[in-house]
N, CA, C and O of each residue as an XYZ file, in Angstrom:
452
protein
N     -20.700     -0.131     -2.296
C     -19.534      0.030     -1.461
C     -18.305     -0.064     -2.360
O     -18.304     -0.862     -3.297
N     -17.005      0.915     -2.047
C     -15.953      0.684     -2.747
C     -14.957      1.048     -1.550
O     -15.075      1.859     -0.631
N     -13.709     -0.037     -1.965
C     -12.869     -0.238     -1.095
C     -11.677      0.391     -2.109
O     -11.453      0.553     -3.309
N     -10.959      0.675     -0.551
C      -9.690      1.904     -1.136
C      -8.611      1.220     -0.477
O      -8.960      0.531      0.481
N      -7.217      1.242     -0.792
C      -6.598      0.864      0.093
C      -5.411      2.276      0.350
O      -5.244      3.220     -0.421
N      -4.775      2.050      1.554
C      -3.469      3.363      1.711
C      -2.819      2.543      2.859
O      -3.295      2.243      3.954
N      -1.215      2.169      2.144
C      -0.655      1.542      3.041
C       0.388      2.323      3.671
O       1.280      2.758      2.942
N       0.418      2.590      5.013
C       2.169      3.301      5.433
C       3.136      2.606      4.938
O       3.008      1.382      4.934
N       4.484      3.281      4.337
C       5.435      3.139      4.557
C       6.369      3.816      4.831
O       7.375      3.986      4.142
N       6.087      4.344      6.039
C       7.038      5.453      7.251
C       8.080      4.389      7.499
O       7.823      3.206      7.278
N       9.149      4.757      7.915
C       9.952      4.075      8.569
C      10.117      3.230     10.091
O      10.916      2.406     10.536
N       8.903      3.919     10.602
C       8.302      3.602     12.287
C       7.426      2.027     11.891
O       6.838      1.422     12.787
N       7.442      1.703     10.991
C       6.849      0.392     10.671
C       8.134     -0.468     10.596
O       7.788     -1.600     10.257
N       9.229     -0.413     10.741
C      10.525     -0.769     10.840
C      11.157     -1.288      9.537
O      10.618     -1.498      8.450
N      12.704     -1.472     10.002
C      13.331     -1.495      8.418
C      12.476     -3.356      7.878
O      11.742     -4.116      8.511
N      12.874     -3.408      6.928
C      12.147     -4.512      6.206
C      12.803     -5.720      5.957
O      12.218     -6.539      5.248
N      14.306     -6.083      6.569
C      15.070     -6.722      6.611
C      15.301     -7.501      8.065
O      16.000     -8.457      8.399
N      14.432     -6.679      8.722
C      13.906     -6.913     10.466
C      13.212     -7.977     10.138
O      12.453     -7.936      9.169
N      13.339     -8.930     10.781
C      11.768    -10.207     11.314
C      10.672     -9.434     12.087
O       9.471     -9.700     12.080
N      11.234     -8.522     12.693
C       9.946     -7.908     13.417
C       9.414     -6.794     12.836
O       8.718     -6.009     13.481
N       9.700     -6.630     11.548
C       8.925     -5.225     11.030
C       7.654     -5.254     10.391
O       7.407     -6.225      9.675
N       6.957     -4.514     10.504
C       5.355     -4.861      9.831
C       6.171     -4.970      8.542
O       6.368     -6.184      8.488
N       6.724     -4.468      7.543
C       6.882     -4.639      6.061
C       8.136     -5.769      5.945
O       8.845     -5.639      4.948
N       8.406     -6.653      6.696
C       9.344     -7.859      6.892
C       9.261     -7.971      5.305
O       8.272     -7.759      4.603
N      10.361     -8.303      4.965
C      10.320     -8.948      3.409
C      10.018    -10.848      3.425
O      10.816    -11.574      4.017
N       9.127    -11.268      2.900
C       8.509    -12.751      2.958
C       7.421    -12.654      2.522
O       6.724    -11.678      2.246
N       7.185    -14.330      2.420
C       5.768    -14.618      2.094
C       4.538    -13.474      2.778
O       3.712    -12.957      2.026
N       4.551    -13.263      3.855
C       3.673    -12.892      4.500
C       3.889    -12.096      5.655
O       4.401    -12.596      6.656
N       3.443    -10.541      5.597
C       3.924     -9.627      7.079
C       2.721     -9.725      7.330
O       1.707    -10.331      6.984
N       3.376     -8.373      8.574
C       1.706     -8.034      8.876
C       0.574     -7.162      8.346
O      -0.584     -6.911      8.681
N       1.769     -6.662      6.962
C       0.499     -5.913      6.266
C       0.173     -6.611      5.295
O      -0.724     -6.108      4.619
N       0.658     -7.864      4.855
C      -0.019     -8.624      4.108
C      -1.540     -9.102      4.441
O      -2.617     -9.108      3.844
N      -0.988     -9.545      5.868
C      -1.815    -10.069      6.698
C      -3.456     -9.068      6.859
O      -4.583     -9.560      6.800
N      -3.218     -8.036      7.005
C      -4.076     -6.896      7.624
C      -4.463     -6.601      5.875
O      -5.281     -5.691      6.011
N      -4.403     -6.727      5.056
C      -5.171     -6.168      3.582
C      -5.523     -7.534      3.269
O      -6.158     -7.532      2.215
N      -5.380     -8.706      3.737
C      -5.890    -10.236      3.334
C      -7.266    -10.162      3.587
O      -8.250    -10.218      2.850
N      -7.024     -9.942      5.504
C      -8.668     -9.878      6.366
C      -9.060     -9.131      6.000
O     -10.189     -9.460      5.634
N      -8.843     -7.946      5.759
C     -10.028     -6.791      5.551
C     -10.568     -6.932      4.167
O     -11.777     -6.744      4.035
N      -9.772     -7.271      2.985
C      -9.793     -6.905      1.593
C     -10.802     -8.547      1.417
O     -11.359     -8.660      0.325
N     -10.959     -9.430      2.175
C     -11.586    -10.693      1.599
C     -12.905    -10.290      2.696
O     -13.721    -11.165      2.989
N     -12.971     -9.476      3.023
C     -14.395     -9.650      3.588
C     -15.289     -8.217      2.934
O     -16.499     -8.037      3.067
N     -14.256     -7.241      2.166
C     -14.999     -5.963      1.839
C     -15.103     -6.314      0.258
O     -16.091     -5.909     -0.353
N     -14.287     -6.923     -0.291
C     -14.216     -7.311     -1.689
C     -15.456     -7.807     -1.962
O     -16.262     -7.085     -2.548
N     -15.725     -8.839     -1.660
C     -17.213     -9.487     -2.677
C     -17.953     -8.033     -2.554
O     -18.655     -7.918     -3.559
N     -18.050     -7.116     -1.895
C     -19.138     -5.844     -1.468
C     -18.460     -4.831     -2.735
O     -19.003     -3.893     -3.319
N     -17.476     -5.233     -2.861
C     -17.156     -3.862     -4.091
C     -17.719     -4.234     -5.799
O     -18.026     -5.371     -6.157
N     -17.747     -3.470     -6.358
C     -18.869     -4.046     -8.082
C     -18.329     -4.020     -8.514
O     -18.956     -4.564     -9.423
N     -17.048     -3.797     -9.094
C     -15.890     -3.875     -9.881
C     -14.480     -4.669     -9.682
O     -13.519     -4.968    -10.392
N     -14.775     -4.797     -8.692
C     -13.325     -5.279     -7.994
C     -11.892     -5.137     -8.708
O     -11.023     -5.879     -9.166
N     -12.197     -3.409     -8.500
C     -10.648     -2.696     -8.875
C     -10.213     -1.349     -7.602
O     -10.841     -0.347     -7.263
N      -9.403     -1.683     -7.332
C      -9.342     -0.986     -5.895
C      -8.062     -0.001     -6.031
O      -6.924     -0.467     -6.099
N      -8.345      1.510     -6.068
C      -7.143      2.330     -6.058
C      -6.485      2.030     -4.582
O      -6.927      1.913     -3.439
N      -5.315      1.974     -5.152
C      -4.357      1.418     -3.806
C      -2.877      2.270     -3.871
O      -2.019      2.333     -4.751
N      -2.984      2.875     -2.561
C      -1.705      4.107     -2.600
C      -1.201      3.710     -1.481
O      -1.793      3.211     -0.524
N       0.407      4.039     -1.667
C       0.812      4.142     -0.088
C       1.295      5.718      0.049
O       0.948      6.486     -0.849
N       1.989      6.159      1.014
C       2.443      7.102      1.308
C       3.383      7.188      2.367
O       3.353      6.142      3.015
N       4.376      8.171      2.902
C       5.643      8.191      3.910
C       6.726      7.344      3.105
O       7.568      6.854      3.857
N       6.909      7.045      1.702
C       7.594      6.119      1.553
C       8.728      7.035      0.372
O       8.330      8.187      0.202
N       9.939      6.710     -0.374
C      10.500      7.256     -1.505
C      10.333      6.317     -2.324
O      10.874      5.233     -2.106
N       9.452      6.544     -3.585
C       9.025      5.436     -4.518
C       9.279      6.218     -6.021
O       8.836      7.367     -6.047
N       9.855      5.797     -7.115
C       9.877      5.989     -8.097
C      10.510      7.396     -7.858
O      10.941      7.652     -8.983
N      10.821      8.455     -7.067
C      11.960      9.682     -6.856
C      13.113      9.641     -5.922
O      13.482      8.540     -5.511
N      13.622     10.544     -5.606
C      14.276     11.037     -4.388
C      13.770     11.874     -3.340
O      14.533     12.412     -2.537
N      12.522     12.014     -3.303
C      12.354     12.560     -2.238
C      10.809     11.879     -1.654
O       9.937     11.486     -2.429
N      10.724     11.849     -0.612
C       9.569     11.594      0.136
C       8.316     11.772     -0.355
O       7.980     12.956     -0.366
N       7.363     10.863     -0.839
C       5.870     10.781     -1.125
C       5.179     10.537     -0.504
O       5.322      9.383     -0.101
N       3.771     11.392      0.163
C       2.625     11.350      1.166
C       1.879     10.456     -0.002
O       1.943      9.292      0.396
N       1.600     10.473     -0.524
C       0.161      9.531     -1.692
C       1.001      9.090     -2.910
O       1.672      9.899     -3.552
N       0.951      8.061     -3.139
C       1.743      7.553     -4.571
C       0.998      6.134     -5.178
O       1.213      5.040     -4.658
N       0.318      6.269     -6.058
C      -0.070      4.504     -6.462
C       0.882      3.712     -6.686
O       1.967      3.897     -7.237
N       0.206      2.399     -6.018
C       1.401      1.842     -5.611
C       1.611      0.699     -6.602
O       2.169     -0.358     -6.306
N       1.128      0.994     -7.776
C       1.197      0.158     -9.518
C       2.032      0.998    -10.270
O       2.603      0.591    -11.281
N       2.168      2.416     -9.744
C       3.129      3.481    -10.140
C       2.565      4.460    -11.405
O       3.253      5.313    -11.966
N       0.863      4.072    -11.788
C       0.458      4.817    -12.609
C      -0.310      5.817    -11.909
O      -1.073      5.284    -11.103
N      -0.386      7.135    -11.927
C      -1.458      8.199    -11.439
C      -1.974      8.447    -12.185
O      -1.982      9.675    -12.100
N      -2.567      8.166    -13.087
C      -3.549      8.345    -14.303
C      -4.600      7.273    -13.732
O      -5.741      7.631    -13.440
N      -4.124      5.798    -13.566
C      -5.075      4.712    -12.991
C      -4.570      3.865    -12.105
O      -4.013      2.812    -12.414
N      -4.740      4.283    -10.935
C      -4.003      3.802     -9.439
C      -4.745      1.765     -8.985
O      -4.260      0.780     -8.429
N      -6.052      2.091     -9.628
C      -6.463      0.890     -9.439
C      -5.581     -0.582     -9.683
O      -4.716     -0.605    -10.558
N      -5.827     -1.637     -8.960
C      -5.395     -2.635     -8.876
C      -6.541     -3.778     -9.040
O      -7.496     -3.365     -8.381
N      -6.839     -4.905     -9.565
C      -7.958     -5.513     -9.580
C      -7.330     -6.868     -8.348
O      -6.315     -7.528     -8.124
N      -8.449     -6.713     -7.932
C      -8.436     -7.802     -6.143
C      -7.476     -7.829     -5.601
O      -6.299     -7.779     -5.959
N      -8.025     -7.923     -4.566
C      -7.352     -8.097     -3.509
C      -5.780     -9.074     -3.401
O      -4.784     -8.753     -2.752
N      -5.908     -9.935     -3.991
C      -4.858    -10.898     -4.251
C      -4.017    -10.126     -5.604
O      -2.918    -10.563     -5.943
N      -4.471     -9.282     -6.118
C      -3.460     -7.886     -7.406
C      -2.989     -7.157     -6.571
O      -1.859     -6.759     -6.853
N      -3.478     -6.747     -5.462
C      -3.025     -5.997     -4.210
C      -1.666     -6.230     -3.543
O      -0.674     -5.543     -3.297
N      -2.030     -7.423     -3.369
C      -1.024     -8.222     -2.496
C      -0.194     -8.657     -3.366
O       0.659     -8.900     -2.512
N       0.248     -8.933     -4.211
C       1.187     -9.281     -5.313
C       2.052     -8.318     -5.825
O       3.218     -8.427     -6.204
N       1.021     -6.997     -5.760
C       1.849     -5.376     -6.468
C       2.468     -5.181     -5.270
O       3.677     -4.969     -5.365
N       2.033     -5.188     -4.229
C       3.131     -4.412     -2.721
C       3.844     -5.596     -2.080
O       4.451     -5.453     -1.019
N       3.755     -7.089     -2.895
C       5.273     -7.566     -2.262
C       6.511     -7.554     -3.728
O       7.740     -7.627     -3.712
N       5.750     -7.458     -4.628
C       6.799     -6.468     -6.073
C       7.355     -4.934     -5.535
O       8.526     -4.564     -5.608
N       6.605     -4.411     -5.168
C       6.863     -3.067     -5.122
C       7.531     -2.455     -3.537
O       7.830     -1.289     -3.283
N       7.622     -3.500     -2.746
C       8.409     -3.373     -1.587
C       9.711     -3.355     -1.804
O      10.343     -2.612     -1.054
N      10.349     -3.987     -2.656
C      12.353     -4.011     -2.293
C      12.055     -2.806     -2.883
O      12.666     -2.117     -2.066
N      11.598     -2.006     -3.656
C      11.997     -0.741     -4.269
C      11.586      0.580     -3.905
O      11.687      1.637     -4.527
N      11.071      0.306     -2.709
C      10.495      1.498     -2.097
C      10.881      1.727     -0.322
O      10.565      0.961      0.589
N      11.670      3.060     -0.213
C      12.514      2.981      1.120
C      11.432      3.985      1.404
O      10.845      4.902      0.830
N      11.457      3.119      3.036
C      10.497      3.508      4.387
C      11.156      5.054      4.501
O      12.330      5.362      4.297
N      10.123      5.863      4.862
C      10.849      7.512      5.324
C       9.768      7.927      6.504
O       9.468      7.355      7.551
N       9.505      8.627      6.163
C       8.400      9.748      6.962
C       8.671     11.301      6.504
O       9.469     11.694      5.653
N       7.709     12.124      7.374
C       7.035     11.927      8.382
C       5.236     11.198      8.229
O       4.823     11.163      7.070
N       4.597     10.848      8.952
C       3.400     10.319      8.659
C       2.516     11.039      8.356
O       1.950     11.591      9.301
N       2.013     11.349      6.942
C       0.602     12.409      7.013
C      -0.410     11.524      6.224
O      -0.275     10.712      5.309
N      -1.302     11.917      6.814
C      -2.711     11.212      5.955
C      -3.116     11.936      5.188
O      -3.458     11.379      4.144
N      -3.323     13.600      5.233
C      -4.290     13.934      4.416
C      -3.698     13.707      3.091
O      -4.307     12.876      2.417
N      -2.844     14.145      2.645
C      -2.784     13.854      1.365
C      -3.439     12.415      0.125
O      -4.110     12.399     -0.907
N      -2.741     11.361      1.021
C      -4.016     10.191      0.675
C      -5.078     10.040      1.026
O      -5.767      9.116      0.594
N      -5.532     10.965      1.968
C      -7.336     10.651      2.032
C      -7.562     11.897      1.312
O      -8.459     12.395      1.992
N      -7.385     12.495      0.625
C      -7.493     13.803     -0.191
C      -7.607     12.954     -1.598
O      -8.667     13.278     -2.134
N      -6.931     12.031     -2.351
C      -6.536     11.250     -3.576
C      -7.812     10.647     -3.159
O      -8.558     11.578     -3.463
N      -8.627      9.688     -2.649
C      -9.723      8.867     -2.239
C     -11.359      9.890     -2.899
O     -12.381      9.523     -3.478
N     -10.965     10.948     -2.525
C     -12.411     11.798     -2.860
C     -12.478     12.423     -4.544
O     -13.461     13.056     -4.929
């Protein structure tokens, strides 16, 4: 088994300066929350425990809108090692990346295969 991660950051997840936005800036949102549970129960199941991890809907490292972008900022090697490298790179890599849209998946489930 290998675990992938792809996080939204559309703007419909709300601004990040909100208390009520899934990408709230703090210790802990709700997408912290939601890659904690999932990533500590699929992790021991992965053999490497290095997990390509992209987001997409977001403006990261350009000016214009990115559907798939690693979110360590290398596309050569998107991987991140555990789950807790996960969570450390996307509360680093949150003040610098503005919420946009529109929401598309394929492009990051296209990067996965």
């Amino acid at each position: 088994m290998s675990l992938a991660v792809a996080i939204d950051f559309t703007s419909s997840n709300g601004n990040p300066t909100d208390a009520h936005s899934l990408h709230h800036l703090g210790p802990k949102n709700q997408y912290s929350h939601a890659i904690s549970a999932v990533g500590s129960i699929l992790e021991p199941y992965d053999f490497d425990n290095m997990f390509p991890t992209f987001g997409f809907g977001g403006v990261f490292g350009s000016k214009t809108v990115s559907h798939c972008f690693p979110l360590n900022g290398n596309p050569m090697q998107p991987t991140i090692e555990g789950i807790s490298g996960i969570l450390e790179m996307y509360q680093e890599q949150l003040p610098h990346i503005k919420l946009a849209g529109p929401t598309l998946f394929a492009p990051v489930i296209t990067a996965f295969n």
